[in-house]
MARKOLLO-435486 format. One line per field, with one value per residue (C-alpha): residue number from 1; residue in one letter; x, y, z. Coordinates in steps of 0.001 Angstrom, whole numbers, plus 500000, padded with zeros to 6 digits. Layout:
seq <- c(NUM|...)
type <- c(A|...)
east <- c(X|...)
north <- c(Y|...)
up <- c(Z|...)
REM end
This chain:
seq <- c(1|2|3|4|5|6|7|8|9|10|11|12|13|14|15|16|17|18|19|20|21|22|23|24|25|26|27|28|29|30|31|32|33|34|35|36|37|38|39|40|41|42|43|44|45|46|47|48|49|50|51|52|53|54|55|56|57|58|59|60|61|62|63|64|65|66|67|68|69|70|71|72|73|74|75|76|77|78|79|80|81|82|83|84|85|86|87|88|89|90|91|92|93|94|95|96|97|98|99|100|101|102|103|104|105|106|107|108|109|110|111|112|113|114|115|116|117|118|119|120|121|122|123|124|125|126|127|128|129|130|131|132|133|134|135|136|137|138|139|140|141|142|143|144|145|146|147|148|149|150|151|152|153|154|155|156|157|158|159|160|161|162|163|164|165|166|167|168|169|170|171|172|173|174|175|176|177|178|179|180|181|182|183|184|185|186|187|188|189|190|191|192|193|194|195|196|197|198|199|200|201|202|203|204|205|206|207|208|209|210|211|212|213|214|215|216|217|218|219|220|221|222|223|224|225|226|227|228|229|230|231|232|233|234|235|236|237|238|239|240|241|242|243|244|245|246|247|248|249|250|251|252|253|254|255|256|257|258|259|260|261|262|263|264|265|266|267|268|269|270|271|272|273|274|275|276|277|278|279|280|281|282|283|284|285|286|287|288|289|290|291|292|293|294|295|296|297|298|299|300|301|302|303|304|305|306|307|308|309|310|311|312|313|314|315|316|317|318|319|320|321|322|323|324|325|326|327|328|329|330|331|332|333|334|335|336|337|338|339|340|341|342|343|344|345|346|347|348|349|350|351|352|353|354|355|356|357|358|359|360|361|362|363|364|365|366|367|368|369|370|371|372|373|374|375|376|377|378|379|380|381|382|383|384|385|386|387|388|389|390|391|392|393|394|395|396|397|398|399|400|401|402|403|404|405|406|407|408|409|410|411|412|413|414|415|416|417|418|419|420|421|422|423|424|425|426|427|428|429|430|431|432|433|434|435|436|437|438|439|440|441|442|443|444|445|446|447|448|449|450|451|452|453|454|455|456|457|458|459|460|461|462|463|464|465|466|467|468|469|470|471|472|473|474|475|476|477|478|479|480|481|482|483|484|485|486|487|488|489|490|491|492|493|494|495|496|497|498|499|500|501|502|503|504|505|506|507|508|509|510|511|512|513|514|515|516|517|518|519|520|521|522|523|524|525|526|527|528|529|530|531|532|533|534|535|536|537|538|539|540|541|542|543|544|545|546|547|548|549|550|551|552|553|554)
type <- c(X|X|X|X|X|X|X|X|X|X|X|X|X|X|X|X|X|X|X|X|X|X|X|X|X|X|X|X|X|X|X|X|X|X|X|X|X|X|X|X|X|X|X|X|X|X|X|X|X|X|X|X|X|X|X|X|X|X|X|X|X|X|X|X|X|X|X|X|X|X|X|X|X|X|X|X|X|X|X|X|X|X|X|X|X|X|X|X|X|X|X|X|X|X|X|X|X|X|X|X|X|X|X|X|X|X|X|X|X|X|X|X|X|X|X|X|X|X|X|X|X|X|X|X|X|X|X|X|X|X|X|X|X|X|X|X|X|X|X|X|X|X|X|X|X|X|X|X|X|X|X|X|X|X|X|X|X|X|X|X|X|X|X|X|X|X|X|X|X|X|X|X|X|X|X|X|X|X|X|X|X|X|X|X|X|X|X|X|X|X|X|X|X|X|X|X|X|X|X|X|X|X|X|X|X|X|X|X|X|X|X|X|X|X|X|X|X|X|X|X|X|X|X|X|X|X|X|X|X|X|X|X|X|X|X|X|X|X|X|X|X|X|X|X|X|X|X|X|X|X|X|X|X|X|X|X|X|X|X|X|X|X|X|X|X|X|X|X|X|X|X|X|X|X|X|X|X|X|X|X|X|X|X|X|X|X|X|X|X|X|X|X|X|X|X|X|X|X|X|X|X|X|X|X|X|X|X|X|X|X|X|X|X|X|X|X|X|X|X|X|X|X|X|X|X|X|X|X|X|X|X|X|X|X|X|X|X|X|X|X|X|X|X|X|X|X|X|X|X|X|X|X|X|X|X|X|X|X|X|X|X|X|X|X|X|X|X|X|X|X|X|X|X|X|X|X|X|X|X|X|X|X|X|X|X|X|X|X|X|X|X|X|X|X|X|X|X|X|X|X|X|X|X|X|X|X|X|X|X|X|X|X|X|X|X|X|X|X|X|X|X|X|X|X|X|X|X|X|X|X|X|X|X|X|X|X|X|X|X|X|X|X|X|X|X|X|X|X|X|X|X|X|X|X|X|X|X|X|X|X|X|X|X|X|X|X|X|X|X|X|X|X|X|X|X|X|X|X|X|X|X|X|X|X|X|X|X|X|X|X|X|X|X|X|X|X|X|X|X|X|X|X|X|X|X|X|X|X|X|X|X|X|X|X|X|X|X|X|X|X|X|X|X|X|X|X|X|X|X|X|X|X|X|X|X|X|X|X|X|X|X|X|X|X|X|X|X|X|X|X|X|X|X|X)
east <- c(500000|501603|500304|498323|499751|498703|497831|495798|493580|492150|489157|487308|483396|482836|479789|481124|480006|480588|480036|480858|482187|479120|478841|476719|475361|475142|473131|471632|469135|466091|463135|464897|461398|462411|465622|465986|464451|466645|469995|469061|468379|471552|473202|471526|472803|476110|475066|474070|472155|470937|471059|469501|469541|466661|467735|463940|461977|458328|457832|457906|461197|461443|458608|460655|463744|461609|460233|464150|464569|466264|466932|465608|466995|466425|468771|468123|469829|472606|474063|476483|476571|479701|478238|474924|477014|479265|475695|474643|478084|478031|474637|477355|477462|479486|482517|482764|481158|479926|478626|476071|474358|470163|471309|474209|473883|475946|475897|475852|479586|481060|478264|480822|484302|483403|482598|486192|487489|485948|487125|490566|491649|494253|493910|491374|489970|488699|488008|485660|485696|482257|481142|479246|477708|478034|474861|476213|478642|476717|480577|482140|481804|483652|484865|485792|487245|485178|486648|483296|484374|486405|486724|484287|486758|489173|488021|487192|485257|483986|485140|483792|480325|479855|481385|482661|485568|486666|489231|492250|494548|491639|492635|493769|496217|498136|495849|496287|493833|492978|492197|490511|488558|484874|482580|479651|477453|476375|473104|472413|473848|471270|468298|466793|468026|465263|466404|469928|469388|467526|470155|473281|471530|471288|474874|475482|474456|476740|479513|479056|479126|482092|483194|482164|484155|487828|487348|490784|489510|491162|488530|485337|486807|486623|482928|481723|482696|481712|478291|477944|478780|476512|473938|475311|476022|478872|480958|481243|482073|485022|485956|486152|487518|490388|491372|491515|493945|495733|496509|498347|496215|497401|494572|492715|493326|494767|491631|489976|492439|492153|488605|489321|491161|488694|485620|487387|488382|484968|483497|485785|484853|481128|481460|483592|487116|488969|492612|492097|490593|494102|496190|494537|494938|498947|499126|496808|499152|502166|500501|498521|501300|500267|495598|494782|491574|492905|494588|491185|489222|492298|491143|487590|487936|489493|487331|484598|487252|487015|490775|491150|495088|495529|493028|494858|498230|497035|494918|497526|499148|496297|496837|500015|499488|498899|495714|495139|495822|493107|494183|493867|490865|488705|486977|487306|485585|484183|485190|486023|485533|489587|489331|486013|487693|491059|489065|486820|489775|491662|488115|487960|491402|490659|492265|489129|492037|493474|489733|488152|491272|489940|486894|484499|482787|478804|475617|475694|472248|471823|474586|472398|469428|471196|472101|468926|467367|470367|469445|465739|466724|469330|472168|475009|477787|475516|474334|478466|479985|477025|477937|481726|481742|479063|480963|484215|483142|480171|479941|479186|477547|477875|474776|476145|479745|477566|475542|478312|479515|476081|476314|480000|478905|475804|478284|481449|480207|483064|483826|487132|486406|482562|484814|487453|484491|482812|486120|486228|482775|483900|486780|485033|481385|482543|479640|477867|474966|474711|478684|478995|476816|477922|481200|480376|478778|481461|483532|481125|481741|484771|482230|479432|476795|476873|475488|472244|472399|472332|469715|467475|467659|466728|463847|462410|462890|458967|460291|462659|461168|460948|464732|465678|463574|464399|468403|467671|465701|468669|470508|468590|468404|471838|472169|469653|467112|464070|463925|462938|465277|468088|466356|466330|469887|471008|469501|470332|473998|473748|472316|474744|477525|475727|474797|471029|470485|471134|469527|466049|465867|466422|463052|461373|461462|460476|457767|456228|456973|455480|453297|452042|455916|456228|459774|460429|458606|460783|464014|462553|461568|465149|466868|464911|465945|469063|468470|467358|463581|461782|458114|458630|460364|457570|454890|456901|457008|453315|453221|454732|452750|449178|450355|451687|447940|446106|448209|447304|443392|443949)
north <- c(500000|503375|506044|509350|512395|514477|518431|521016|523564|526398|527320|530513|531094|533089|531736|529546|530822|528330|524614|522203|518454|516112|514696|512120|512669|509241|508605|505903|506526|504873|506463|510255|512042|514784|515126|514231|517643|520105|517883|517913|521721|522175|520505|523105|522721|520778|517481|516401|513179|512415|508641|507765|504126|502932|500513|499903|503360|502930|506261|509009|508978|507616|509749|512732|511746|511319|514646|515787|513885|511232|507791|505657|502051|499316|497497|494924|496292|493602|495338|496705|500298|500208|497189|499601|502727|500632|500354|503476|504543|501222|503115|506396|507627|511248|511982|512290|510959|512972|510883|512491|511504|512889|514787|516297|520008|522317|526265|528608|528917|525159|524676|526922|525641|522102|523617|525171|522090|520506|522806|523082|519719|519712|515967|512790|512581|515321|515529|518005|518571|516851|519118|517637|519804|518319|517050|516138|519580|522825|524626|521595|519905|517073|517632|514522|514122|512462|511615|512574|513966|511718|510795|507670|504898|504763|501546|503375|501472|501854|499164|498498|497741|500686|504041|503499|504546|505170|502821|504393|501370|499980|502943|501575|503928|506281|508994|512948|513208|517003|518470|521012|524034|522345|522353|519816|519716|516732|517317|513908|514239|517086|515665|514208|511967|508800|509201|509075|506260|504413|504982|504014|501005|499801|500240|497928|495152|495556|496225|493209|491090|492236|492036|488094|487892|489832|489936|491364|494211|497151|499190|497615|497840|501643|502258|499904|501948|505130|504130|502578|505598|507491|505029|505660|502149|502872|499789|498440|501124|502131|498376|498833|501788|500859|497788|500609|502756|499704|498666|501811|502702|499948|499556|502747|506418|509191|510976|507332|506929|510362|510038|506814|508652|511537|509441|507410|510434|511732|508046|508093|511445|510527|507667|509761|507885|511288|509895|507624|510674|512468|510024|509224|513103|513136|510246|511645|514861|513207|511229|514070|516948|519221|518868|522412|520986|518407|521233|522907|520082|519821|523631|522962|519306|521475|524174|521126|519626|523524|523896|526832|527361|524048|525061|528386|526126|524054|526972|529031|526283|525944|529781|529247|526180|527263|526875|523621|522987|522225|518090|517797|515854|515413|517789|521309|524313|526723|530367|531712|528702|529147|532563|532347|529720|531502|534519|532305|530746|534187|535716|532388|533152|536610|538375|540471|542664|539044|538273|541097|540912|537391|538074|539358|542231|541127|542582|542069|542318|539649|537561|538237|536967|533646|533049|533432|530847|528585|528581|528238|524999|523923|524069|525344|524971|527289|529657|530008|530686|533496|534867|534758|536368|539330|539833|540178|542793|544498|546333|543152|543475|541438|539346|538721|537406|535246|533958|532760|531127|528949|527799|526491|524834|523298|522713|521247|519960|521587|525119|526029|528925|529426|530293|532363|534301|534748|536558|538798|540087|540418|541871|544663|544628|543758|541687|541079|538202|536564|535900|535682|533324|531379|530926|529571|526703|525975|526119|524002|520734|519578|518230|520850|518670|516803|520382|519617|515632|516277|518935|516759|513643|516326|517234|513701|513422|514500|516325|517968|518845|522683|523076|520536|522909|525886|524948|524010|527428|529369|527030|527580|530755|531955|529390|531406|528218|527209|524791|521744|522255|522496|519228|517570|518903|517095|513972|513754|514209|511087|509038|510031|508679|505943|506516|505612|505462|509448|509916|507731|510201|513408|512458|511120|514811|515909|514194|514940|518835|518462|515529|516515|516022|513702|513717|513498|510003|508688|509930|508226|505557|505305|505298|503008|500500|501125|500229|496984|497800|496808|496738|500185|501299|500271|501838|505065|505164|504134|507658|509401|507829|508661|512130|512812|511034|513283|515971|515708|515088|518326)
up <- c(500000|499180|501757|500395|499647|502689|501595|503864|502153|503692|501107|500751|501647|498741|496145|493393|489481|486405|486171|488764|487699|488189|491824|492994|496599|497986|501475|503662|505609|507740|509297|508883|508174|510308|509204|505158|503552|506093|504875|501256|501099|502594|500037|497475|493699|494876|493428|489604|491107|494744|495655|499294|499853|502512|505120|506238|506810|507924|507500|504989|504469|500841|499613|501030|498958|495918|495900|496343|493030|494690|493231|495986|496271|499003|501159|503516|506783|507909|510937|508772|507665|505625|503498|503562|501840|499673|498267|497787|496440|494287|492324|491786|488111|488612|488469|492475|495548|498323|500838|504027|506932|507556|510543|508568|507725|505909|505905|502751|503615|503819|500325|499061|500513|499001|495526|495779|496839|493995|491396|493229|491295|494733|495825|495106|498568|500673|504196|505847|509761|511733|514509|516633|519517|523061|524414|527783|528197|526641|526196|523737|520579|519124|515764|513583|510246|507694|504018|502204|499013|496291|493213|491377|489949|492318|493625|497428|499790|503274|506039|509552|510547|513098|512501|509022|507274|503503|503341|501405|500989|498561|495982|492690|492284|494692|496081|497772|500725|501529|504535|504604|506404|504872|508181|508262|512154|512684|514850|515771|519536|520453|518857|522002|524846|523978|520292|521083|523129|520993|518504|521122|521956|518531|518119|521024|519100|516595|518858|520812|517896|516896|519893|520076|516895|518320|521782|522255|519335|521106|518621|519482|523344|522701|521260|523981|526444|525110|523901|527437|529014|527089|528798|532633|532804|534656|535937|532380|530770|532835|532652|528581|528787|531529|528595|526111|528310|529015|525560|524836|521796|519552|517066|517636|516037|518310|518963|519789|522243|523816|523987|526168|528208|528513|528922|531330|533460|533658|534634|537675|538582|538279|540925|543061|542154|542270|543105|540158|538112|538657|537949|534760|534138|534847|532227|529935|529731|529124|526523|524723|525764|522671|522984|524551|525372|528088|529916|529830|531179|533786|534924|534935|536762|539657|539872|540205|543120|544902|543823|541943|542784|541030|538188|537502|536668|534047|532558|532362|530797|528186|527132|526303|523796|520195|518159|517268|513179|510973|510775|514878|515719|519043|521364|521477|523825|522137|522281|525075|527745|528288|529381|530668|533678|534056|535026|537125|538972|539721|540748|543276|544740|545798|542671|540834|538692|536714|536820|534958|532280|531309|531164|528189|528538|529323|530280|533855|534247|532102|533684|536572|535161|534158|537292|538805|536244|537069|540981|540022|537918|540380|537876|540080|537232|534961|538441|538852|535882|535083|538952|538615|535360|536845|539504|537986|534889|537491|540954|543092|546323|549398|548404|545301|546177|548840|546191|544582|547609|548360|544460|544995|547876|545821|542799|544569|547675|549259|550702|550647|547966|550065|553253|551198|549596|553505|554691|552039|552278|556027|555430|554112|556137|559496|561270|557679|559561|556938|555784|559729|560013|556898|557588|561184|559530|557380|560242|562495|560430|557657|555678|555267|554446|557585|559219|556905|557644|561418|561022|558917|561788|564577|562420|562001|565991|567224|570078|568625|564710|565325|565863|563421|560830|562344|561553|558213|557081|558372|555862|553056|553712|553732|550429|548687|547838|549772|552657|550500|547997|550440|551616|548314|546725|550479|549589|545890|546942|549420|546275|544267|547250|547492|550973|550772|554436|554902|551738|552794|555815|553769|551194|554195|555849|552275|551429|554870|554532|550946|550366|546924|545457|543369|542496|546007|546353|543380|544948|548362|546214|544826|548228|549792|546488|547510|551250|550080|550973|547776|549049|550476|547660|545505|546986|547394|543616|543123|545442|542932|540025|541473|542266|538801|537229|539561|537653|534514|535748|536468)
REM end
């Protein structure tokens, strides 16, 4: 096999006059009815001849494709997408193939970069850059490079069952591969969690017959633990994943093995391995020295630990890292994450000048606002980046720098920056009650949350309920929520640690301060599971699901 010819183009956006060289657009698709007409109209005048091959749609997706002027042809599905688009690129008569997906979409722009690129008569294969937006992180995407543009008569073919690729070393002759600046988003991550599970679940099939076919497949080791993890099935997925890290990548691309790694990472933070989390981290950096985007999620993993000293290092580090070239693959933040953290972390350690140089200039109303709607839906990550980056550009007051503190508490679980924030505002409003009395429950107990644990088993004590309660609204109080969700973020905590006994009590005080809850009867429901105490658990959620029918009686 003689390797390509590797070029990089950077093509202009500008429209595209004169004839193009005819190119057949060649697709496989099932049940896309919701997504076929918005990819095809994307796709505007770039293709003399539109071939969608139809793996077994039961719904409108073949008349759709017709009224595109498609050629519609049938396959019977195999559990094998690359023998599916060797298919459809098998019915090609232009003089290139351009190959996309139903929940593909390009933008007037990229229409235009790939008609350069196909007039550019630079290479035989080009490759355009896949973003993906992040479903599970709202400030990534994953970009991928796809080889959808080549010439017909080469002899290309796809390989692999699951996640096909255009196998190069099949070309009849020696071949340039391009890549280029051509941006296609691939919305299929962010169409909907059931749809996305649907779809990862399907994949598992494949994988695990693959899998029963090369069960040392470092490969099929890697997409079974990142479709597993896309399923929270935890244990297995870090046990994929930990072969994958093991192997040393043999097999796999780079960006499949740093997605190991980062998957991996995340999985051990998610079931509270942190040492393991860290040390995966140290090796990950030594392996991926040059990926900006590691030393970012370094930053941000540390903010999440409460350590922003820590954070500020490997940020720092991250600014000093060029831009990433146009032939690096994997996940990227998108503008301004980097700064937005570095700012974040200086603002934690007491330094507002660093802070406000990092930072964008914002409406801090709006910032304001954000946060507000972040406490109200109880996402603390959102509730403090929208604070930190208000109070850094604005004219914070005491209440707002102590707002920050009762999210870091909700968002870490720790209050190392909470108690750092308290002193300041004391520093500069001696006797402030409410940092006062703050920081003297941070101080009262190592691990805050115990203050709230203790409070909760007073309360369920009938002699003692009033001052159980009474400690618990001063609690919520000073953490800016109401009493039961200070009740409920203290007993979804304990799930998540597994500790189902503190966790039983917590929903127990909540469904008796608000019986008509029924989320708090499934998370009772859940913790009593956990406790081993089926029966109860089941009636707990048989609670829940007469309180949600009554509902929608209503």
């Amino acid at each position: 096999m003689t390797k390509p010819t590797v070029v990089t183009l950077e093509l202009n956006p500008d429209p595209v006059t004169g004839a193009l060289p005819a190119v057949s657009l060649c697709m496989i698709v099932k049940n896309e009815e919701a997504n076929l007409a918005d990819c095809l109209r994307s796709v505007g005048d770039f293709a003399a001849e539109i071939i969608v091959v139809d793996t077994g749609s039961t719904d409108r997706t073949v008349e759709i494709a017709r009224r595109f002027g498609a050629r519609v042809e049938f396959f019977d599905w195999v559990n094998d997408f690359a023998a599916a688009r060797n298919a459809a690129i098998g019915y090609a008569t232009g003089d290139w193939i351009f190959w996309m997906d139903a929940d593909d979409r390009l933008t007037p722009e990229n229409l235009n970069r790939l008609k350069r690129a196909l007039i550019s008569n630079r290479a035989d294969v080009y490759s355009a850059r896949i973003v993906s937006p992040n479903a599970q992180h709202r400030q990534s995407r994953a970009i991928a490079h796809h080889l959808r543009l080549f010439r017909n008569g080469l002899g290309l073919s796809f390989i692999y069952p699951l996640h096909e690729d255009l196998n190069l070393a099949a070309a009849s002759e020696p071949v340039t591969l391009a890549y280029t600046n051509i941006e296609i988003e691939h919305v299929g991550y962010v169409l909907g969690d059931d749809l996305l599970k649907t779809k990862i679940r399907r994949n598992l099939g494949i994988i695990r017959k693959c899998l029963a076919d090369d069960p040392q497949s470092v490969r099929w080791h890697h997409h079974l633990g990142l479709s597993l993890a896309m399923l929270d099935d935890h244990e297995p997925a870090i046990d994929a994943l930990e072969f994958v890290v093991a192997s040393g990548g043999q097999g796999i691309s780079e960006v499949e093995f740093y997605y190991s790694h980062l998957w991996l990472i995340a999985l051990y933070s998610k079931t509270q391995r942190f040492e393991k989390a860290e040390t995966l981290f140290r090796q990950a950096m030594t392996r991926f020295p040059a990926r900006q985007h590691l030393l970012i999620a370094a930053g941000m993993f540390y903010l999440d630990a409460d350590d922003p000293a820590t954070a500020r290092r490997w940020l720092e580090k991250a600014a000093a890292l060029p831009a990433e070239s146009l032939t690096v693959q994997g996940q990227t933040w998108l503008p301004g994450t980097l700064e937005n953290y570095l700012g974040q972390a200086h603002l934690l350690l007491g330094d507002d000048d660093r802070a406000r140089q990092w930072y964008a200039s914002a409406d801090v109303a709006a910032l304001h606002r954000d946060a507000q709607a972040a406490f109200e839906a109880q996402d603390w990550a959102r509730a403090v980046d929208a604070l930190a980056h208000a109070i850094a550009i604005g004219a914070p007051t005491p209440a707002d720098r102590l707002a920050l503190a009762a999210a870091l508490i909700f968002k870490t679980g720790k209050t190392g920056s909470a108690a750092r924030i308290c002193r300041r505002v004391l520093a500069a409003h001696p006797a402030h009650p409410a940092a006062d009395d703050l920081l003297a429950v941070i101080r009262q107990n190592e691990d805050f949350w115990q203050t709230p644990a203790d409070a909760i088993s007073v309360a369920l004590a009938a002699d003692r309920r009033e001052q159980g309660l009474s400690l618990l609204r001063r609690l919520a109080e000073l953490l800016s929520v109401s009493l039961p969700e200070l009740i409920r973020q203290h007993g979804l905590r304990c799930i998540h640690r597994q500790n189902y006994a503190a966790a039983t009590e917590a929903f127990a005080l909540l469904v008796d301060l608000s019986p008509a809850d029924a989320a708090a009867y499934k998370s009772l429901g859940v913790s009593l599971n956990g406790l081993g105490m089926e029966q109860d658990a089941i009636a707990a959620w048989q609670i829940a699901q007469q309180l949600e029918a009554n509902m929608v009686a209503t």
